[in-house]
C-alpha positions in Angstrom: -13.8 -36.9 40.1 -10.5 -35.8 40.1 -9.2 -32.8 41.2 -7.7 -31.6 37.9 -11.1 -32.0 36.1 -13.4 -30.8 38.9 -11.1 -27.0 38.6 -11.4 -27.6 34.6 -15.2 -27.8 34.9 -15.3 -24.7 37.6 -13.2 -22.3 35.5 -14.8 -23.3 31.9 -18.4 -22.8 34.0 -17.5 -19.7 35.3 -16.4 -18.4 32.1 -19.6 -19.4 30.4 -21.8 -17.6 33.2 -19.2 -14.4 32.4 -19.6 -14.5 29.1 -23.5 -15.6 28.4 -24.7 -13.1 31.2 -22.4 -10.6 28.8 -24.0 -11.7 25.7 -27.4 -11.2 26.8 -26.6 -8.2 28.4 -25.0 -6.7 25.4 -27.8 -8.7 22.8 -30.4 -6.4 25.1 -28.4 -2.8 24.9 -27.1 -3.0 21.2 -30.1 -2.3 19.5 -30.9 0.9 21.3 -26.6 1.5 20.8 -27.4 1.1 17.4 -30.6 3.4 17.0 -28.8 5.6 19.1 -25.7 5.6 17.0 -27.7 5.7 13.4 -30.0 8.9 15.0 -26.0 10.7 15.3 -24.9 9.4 11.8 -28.4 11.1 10.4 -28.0 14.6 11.9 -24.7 14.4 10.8 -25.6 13.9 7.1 -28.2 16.3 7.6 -26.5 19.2 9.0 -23.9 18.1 5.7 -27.1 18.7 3.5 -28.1 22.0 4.8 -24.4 23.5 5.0 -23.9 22.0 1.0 -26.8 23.1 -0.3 -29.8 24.2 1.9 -29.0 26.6 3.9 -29.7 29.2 1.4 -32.2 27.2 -1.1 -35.8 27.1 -1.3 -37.2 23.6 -1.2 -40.0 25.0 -3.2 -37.9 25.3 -6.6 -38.0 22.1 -9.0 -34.4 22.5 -9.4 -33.4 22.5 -6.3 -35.7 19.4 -5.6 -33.6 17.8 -8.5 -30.4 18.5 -7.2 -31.3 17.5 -3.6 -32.5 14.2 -4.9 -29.1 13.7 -6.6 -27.1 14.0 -3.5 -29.4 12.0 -1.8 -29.1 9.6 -4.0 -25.3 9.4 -3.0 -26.4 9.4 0.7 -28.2 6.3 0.2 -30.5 8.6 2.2 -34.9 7.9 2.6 -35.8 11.6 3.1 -38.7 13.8 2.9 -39.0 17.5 3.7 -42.0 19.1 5.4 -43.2 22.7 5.6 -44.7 23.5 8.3 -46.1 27.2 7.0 -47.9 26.0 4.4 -48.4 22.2 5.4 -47.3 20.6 2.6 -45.0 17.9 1.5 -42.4 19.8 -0.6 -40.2 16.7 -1.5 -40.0 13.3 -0.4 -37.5 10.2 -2.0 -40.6 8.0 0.1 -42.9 6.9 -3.0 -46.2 6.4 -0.7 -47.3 9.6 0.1 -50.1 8.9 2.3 -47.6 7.4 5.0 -45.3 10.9 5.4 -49.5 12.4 5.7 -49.8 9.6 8.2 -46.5 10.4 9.9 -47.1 14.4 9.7 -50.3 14.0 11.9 -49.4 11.1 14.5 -45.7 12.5 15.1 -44.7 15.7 17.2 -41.5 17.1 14.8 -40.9 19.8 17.1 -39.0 17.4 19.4 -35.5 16.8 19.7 -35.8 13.7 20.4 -38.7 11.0 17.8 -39.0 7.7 19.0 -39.3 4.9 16.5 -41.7 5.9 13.8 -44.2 3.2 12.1 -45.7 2.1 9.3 -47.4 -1.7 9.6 -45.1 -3.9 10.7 -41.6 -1.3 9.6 -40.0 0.6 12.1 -38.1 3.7 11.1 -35.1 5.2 13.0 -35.8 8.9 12.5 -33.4 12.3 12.7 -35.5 15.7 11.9 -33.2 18.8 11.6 -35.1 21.5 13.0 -36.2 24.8 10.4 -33.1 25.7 9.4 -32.6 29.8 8.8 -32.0 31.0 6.0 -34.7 32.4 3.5 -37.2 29.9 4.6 -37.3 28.5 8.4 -40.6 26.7 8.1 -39.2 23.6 6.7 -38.3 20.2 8.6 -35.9 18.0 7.2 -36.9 14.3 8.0 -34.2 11.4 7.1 -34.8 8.2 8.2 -33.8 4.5 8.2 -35.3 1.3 8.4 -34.9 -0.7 11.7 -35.1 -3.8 9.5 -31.2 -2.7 9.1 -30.1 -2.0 11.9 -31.8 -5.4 13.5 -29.0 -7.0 10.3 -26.4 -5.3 11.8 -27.1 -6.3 15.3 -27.2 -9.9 14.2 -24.0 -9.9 11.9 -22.5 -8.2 15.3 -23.9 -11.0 17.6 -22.9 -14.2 15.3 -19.0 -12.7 15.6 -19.6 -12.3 19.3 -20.9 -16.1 19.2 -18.1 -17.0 17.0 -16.0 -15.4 19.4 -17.7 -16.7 22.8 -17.4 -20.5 21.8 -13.3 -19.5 20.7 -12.9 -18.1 24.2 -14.3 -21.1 25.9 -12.2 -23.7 23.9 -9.3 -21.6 24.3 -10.3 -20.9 28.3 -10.2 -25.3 28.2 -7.1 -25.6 27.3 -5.7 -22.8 29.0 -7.3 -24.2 32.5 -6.4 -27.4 31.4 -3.4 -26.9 31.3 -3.0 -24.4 34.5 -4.6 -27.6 36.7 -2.5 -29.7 35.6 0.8 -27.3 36.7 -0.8 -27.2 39.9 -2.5 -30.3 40.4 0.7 -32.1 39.5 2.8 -31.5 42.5 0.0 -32.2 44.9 -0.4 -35.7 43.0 3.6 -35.9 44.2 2.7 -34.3 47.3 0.1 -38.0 47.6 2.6 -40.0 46.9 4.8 -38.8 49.3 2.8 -39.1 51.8 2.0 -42.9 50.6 6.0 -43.4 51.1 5.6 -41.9 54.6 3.1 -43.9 55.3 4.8 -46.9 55.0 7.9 -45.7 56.4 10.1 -45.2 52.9 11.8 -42.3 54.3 15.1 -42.8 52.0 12.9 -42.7 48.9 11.3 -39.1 49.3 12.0 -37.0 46.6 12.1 -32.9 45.8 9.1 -31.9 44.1 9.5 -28.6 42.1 6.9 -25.9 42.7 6.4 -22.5 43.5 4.4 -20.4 46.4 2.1 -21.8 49.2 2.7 -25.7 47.5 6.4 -25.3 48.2 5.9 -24.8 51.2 4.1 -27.7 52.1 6.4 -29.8 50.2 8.9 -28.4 52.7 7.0 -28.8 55.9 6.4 -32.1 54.4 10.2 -32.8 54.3 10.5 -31.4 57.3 7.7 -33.6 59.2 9.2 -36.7 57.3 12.7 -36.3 58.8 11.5 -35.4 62.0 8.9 -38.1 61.9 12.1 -40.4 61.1 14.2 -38.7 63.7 11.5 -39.8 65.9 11.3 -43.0 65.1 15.2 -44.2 65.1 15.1 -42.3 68.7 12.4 -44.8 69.4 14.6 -47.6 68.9 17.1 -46.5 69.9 15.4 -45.7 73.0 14.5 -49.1 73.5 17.4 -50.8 73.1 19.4 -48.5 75.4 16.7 -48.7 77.7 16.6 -52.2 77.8 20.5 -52.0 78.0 20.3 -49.7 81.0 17.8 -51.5 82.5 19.4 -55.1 82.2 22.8 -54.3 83.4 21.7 -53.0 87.1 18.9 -56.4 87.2 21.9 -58.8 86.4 23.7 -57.2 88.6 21.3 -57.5 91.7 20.5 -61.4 90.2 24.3 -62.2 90.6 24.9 -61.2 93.7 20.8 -62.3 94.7 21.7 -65.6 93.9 25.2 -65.8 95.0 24.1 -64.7 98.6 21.2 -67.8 98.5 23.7 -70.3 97.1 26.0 -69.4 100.2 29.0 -68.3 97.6 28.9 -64.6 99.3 28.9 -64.7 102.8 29.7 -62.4 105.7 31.4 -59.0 104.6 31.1 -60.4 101.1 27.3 -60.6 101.6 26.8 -57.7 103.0 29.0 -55.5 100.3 26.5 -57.6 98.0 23.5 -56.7 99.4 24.5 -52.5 99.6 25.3 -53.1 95.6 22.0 -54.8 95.1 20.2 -51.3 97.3 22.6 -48.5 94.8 21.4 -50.8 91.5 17.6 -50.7 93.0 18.2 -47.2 93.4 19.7 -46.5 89.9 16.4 -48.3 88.8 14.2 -46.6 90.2 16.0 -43.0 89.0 16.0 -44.3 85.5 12.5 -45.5 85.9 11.2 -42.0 87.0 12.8 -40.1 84.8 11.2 -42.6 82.1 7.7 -41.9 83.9 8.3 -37.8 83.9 9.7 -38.0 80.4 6.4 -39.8 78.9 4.3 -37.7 81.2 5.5 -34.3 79.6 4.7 -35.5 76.0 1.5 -36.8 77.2 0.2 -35.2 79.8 -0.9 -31.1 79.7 -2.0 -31.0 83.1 1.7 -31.9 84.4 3.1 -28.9 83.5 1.9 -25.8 85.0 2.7 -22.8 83.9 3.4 -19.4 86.6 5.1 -16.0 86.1 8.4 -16.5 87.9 11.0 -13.8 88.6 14.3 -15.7 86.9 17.0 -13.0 89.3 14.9 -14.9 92.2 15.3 -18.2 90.0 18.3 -18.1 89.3 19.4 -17.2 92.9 17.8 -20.7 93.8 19.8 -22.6 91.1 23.2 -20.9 92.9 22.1 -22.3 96.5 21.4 -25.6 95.6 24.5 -25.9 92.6 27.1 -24.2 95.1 27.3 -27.7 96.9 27.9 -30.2 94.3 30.3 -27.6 92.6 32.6 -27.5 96.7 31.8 -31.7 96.5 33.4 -31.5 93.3 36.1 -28.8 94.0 34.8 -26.9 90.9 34.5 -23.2 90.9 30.7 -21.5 90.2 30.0 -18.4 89.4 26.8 -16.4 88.7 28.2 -13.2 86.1 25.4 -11.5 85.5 21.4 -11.7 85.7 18.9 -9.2 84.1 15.0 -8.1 85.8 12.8 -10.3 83.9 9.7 -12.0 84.5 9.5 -15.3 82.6 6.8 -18.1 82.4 7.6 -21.6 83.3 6.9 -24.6 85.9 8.6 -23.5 88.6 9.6 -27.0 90.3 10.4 -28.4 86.3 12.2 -25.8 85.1 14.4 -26.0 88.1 15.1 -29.2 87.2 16.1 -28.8 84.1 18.4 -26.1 84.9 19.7 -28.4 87.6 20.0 -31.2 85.4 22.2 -28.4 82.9 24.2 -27.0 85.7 25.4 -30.8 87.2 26.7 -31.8 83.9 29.0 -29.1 83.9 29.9 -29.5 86.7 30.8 -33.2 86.4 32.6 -32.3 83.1 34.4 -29.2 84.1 38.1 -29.0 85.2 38.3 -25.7 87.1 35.4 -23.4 86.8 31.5 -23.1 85.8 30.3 -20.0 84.7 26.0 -18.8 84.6 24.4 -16.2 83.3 21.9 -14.7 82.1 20.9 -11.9 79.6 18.7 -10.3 76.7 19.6 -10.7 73.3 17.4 -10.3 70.0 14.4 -10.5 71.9 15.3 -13.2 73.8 15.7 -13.8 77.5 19.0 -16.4 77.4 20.1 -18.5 80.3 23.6 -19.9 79.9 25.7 -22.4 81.7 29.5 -22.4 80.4 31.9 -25.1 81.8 35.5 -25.2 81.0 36.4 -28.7 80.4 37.4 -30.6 77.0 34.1 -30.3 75.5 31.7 -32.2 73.7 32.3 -34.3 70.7 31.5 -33.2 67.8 29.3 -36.4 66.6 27.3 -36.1 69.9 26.8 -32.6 69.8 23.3 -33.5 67.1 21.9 -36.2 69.4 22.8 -35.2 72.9 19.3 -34.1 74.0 18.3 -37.3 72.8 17.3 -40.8 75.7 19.6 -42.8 76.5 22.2 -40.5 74.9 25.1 -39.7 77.1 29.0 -38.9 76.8 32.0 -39.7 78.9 31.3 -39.8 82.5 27.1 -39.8 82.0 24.7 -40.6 84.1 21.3 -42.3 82.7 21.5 -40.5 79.7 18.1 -38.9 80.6 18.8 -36.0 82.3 19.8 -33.4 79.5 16.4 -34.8 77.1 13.9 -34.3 80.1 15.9 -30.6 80.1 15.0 -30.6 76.8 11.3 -31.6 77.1 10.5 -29.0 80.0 12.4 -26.2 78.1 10.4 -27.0 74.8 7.2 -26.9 77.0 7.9 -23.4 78.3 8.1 -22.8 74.5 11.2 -22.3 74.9 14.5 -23.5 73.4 17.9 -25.6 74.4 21.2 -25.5 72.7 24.9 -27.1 73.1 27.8 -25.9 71.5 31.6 -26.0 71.9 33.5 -22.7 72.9 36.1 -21.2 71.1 38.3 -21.3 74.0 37.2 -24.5 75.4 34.5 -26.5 77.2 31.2 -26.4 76.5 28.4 -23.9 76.5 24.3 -24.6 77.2 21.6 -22.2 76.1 18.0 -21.7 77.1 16.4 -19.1 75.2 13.0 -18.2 76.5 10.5 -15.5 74.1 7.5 -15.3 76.4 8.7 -12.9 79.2 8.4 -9.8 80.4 10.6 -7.0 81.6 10.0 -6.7 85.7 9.2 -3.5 86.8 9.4 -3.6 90.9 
C-alpha cells in the first residue's frame, strides 16, 4: 500500500478513536449534565414562584390555589405542594393523587439533594424548595419533570453530534488527503531521483520544491549526487592518467630493454640506458606505492592510527627535514610562528602530508617559503605560503585530485594522499592564491587541545 494512503487511513483512524471514545464519553455524562442542569432550571422557577406570589400566601386559600395554578400553567410546570404540619396535599397540577401519597412516604424531602423519583416505569427529575418563611413555613414546594424529556433532549443533542462526527471525518479525509499528498509528493521525486542516480543520469536531476526536514534531504541528496559524480569522473580520470603515468616509464625501460639486446645501445650508450631503465623502475615503484597507500587509507581503518602529538614538537620536525631540500633548492624557509597545542593525528602520515605540502612549495617557489601555524575560530591552522606565480585558477578545484598535477609536478599523487591523511585526522586542506603572490596551503584541524606543560 502506498504511502499516501497508509497516513490517510492512520489519521482518518485516529480521528475516529478521538471522536467515538468522545461520543461515548459524552453519550455517558449528558444525561446526568442534563438532570443536573433541569434540577438548576427548577429551583430557579421555584424560588421565581415564592418571590411572585408565595412568599406571603397561604397555600391553604382556594384563591390562591387558583392563581398559583395560572402561573403554573405559564411555567409549563408539574407541581404539587406538601404540608408537612398538617400532612396533607394542599395542591397538586399531578391528577393521580395516590402517586404524590406514594411519593410523600418513600421520599426524604428534607434533603437538598432527591435522586430520581418513580412511578412504574416514569422517572421524575425533582427540585423541592425547602419551607419557605413567611406566614406558613411547613410547606414543601415539589416541581418536577419527566425524564422521558430530558432522555429527547439528549438524543436530539447526540444525532447533531453524529451529524457532526461523520462531517468531521469526511472533512478530516480530505484534509489528510490532501496534506499526504503535499508531503508524500516530494518523496515520490525524492524516488525518482534516486532511480536517475542509480543509473548514473547525473545531468537529469532536478530541484524538488519543499520545505523543513524534506529539503534537506533533497539537498544532501544533491549534494551526494555531485559528489558521487565527482567521484566517479575522478575514477576515470584516474585511470587513464594512471595508465598514462604508468605506460610512459614501461616504454621507456622496453626501448632501451630491447635496444641494449638488439646490440643498437652499446658501451656508454648501454650503460646510460640501463641507469634510465633503474630511475623509470624507481619512478614506478613511487607511483605504485603511493597508489597502494592511497587505496589503503580509504579502505583500511587499521592504517591510520591516531596519537596525541604536540604540533610546536611537530612542526620542529617538518623544519629539520624541509631545511635541506629548501638549501638544495636555494629557496629560503622560514618557520614565523607556532602556538602550544596538542593535536591528534598519525604521526608518521601526517608528516608526510605536511612533507608532501612543504616540497611543492618549495619546488614552485622563487625566493622564499613561509610556515606557520596559529588558532583561528576554533581552529588549529597549519599554513605553508610560497612566493612563486601561483596556481591556476582552473586547477585550483581539482588539485587534491590523482593524477592531478601543475607545471613542474611530480606523480600527481602527492598533494591527494595530503589530502586523504588530513581528511582522516578529521581534518581539512585548502589551496588558494595570495593577494600578493604565490600560493598559500591550509590544514585546519578541530580536534585539539590547548597544551598546558
Amino acid at each position: 500500500m502506498k504511502l499516501q494512503y497508509q497516513l490517510t487511513i492512520a489519521f482518518t483512524t485516529l480521528l475516529i478513536v478521538i471522536m467515538t471514545v468522545t461520543g461515548i464519553t459524552l453519550y455517558s455524562q449528558m444525561l446526568q449534565m442534563l438532570i443536573q442542569d433541569e434540577q438548576r432550571q427548577l429551583e430557579d422557577k421555584g424560588g421565581e414562584l415564592i418571590v411572585n406570589f408565595l412568599l406571603y400566601e397561604d397555600l391553604n386559600s382556594t384563591y390562591n390555589v387558583q392563581r398559583l395554578a395560572e402561573m403554573l400553567d405559564k411555567y409549563s410546570l408539574q407541581v404539587f405542594a406538601y404540608d408537612e404540619g398538617s400532612d396533607q396535599i394542599i395542591f397538586t397540577s399531578i391528577a393521580d393523587l395516590q402517586v404524590i401519597e406514594k411519593w410523600v412516604d418513600r421520599y426524604d424531602m428534607d434533603k437538598a439533594e432527591q435522586p430520581l423519583w418513580q412511578n412504574g416505569n416514569e422517572k421524575y427529575v425533582v427540585s423541592i424548595i425547602p419551607p419557605f418563611y413567611g406566614a406558613v413555613s411547613t410547606q414543601h414546594l415539589v416541581l418536577l419533570t419527566p425524564l422521558d424529556d430530558l432522555q429527547e433532549v439528549r438524543q436530539i443533542i447526540m444525532e447533531r453530534l453524529l451529524l457532526i462526527f461523520f462531517i468531521g471525518i469526511a472533512v478530516a479525509v480530505l484534509l489528510s488527503h490532501y496534506l499526504t499528498t503535499k508531503l508524500v509528493t516530494p518523496l515520490t521525486k525524492l524516488r525518482h531521483q534516486l532511480k536517475k542516480i542509480e543509473k548514473r543520469n547525473f545531468s537529469e536531476m532536478e530541484e524538488i520544491k519543499a520545505t523543513g526536514e524534506i529539503k534537506e534531504v533533497e539537498q544532501s541528496l544533491r549534494d551526494m549526487a555531485n559528489e558521487l559524480n565527482s567521484f566517479i569522473q575522478t575514477q576515470r580520470h584516474f585511470f587513464q592518467n594512471a595508465s598514462h603515468e604508468l605506460k610512459t616509464p614501461l616504454m621507456t625501460i622496453q626501448g632501451y630493454a630491447e635496444g641494449i639486446k638488439d646490440g643498437i645501445f652499446e658501451g656508454e650508450e648501454a650503460k646510460r640506458g640501463l641507469n634510465v631503465m633503474i630511475e623509470e623502475i624507481n619512478r614506478l615503484k613511487k607511483i605504485i606505492n603511493e597508489i597502494i597507500l592511497l587505496a589503503k587509507l580509504d579502505s583500511e581503518a587499521n592504517i591510520y592510527e591516531e596519537e596525541q602529538v604536540n604540533l610546536q614538537e611537530f612542526i620542529e620536525q617538518v623544519m629539520a627535514r624541509a631545511v635541506p631540500i629548501a638549501n638544495e633548492k636555494n629557496i629560503s624557509i622560514e618557520l614565523k610562528n607556532s602556538v602550544p597545542y596538542m593535536v591528534y593525528f598519525d604521526y608518521d602520515k601526517m608528516l608526510q602530508a605536511v612533507m608532501n605540502i612543504v616540497a611543492n612549495g618549495i619546488r614552485h617557489a622563487t625566493h622564499k617559503v613561509e610556515v606557520s601555524v596559529y588558532a583561528k575560530n576554533k581552529q588549529v591552522i597549519m599554513e605553508v605560503r610560497d612566493d612563486g606565480e601561483g596556481i591556476e585558477e582552473e586547477l585550483l578545484t581539482k588539485l587534491f585530485h590523482r593524477f592531478v598535477k601543475g607545471e613542474d609536478g611530480e606523480t600527481g599523487l602527492g598533494l591527494a594522499i595530503a589530502r586523504a591523511i588530513v581528511e582522516r585526522s578529521g581534518g581539512s586542506i585548502r589551496a588558494t592564491n595570495h593577494e600578493e603572490g604565490g600560493a598559500v596551503f591550509q590544514i585546519r584541524f578541530v580536534n585539539f587541545q590547548k597544551n598546558t606543560d
